[in-house]
C-alpha positions as CSV (number, residue, x, y, z in Angstrom):
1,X,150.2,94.7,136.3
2,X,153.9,93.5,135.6
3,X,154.9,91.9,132.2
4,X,157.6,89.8,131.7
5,X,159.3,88.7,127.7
6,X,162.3,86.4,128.2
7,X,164.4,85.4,125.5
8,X,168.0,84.2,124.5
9,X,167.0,80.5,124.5
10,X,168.3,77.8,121.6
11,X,169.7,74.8,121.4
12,X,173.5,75.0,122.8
13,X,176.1,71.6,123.0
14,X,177.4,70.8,126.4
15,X,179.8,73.0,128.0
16,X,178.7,75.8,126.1
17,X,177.2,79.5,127.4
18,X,173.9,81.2,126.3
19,X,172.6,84.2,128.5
20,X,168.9,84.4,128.7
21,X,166.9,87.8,128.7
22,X,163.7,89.1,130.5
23,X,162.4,92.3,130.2
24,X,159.8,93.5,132.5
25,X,157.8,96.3,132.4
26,X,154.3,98.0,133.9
27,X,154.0,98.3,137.4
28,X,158.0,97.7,138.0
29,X,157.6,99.6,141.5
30,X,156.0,97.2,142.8
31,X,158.8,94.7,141.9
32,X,160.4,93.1,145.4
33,X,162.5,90.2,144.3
34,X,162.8,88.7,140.6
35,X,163.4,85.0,139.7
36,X,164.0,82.2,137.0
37,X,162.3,78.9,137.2
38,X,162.9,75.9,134.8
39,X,160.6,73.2,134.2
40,X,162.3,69.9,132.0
41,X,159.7,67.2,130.5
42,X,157.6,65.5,133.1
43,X,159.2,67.0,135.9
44,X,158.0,69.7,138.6
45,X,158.5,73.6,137.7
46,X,162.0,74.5,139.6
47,X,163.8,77.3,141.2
48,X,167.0,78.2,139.7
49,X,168.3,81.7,140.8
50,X,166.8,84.8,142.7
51,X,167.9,88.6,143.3
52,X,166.2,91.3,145.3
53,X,167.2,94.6,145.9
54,X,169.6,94.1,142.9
55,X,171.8,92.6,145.0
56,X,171.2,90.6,147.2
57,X,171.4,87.0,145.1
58,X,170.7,82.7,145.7
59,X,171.3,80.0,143.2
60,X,169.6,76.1,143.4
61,X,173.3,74.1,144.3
62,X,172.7,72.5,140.6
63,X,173.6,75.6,139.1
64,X,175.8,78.1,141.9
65,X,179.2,78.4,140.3
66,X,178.1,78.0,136.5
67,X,175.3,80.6,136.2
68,X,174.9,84.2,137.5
69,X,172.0,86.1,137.8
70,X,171.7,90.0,137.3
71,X,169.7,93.3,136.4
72,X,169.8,96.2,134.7
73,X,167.1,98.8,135.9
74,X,168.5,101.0,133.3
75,X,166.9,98.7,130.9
76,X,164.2,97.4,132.9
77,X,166.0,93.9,132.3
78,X,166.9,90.8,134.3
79,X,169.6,88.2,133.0
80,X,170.5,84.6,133.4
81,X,173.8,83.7,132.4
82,X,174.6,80.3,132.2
83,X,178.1,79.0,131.7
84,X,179.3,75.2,131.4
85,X,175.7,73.5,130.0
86,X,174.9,70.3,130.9
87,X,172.8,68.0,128.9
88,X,170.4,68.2,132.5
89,X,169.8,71.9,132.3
90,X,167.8,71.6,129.3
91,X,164.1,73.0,129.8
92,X,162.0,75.6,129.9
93,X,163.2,79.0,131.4
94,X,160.9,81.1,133.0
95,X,160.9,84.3,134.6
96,X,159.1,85.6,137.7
97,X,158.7,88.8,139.4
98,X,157.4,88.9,142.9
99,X,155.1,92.0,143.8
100,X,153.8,93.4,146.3
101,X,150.1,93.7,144.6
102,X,149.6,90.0,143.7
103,X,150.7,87.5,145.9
104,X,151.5,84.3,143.3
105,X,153.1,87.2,141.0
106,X,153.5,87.5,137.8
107,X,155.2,84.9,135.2
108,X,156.5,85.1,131.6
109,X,155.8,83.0,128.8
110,X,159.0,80.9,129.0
111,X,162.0,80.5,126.6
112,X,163.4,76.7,125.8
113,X,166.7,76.3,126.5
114,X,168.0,72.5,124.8
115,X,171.9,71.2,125.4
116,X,173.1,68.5,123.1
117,X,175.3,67.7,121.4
């Protein structure tokens, strides 16, 4: 089994930065390629950023240029950065870890992230 604890959410006003946290740990090994998702209010969960590898990186075109995703294996700890806010990226953050044990993977509890102003 892999678990996941995000943090870092809060409520931020537009254009601002907050850098979101998830710390995984257990079976790490069997760790392929690591995610965030966000779900808003009455809308479908959504992919925002994935790295593999450690490297190897994608970004949803709503977010490439203002947020970054990373890890730090020394810490067993993946990070969202997100830069510029927009009232839209409010939602729930969630972080995902894709193994190779469990096909649908394993999910964390979420952090809420709220721009306004």
């Amino acid at each position: 089994q892999v678990q996941l604890v995000e943090s870092g959410g809060g409520l931020v006003q537009p254009g601002g930065s907050l850098r979101l946290s998830c710390t995984f740990s257990g079976s790490i090994r069997s760790i392929y390629r690591m995610a965030w998702y966000r779900q808003a209010p009455e809308k479908l969960r959504e992919l925002v950023a994935t790295i593999a590898s450690g490297t190897s990186t994608n970004y949803a075109g709503s977010v490439k240029g203002r947020f970054t995703i990373s890890t730090d294996n020394a810490k067993n700890t993946m990070y969202l950065q997100m830069n510029s806010l927009k009232p839209e990226d409010t939602a729930i953050y969630y972080c995902h870890a894709l193994v190779t044990t469990r096909p649908e993977g394993y999910w964390g509890q979420g952090t809420q992230v709220t721009v306004s102003s």
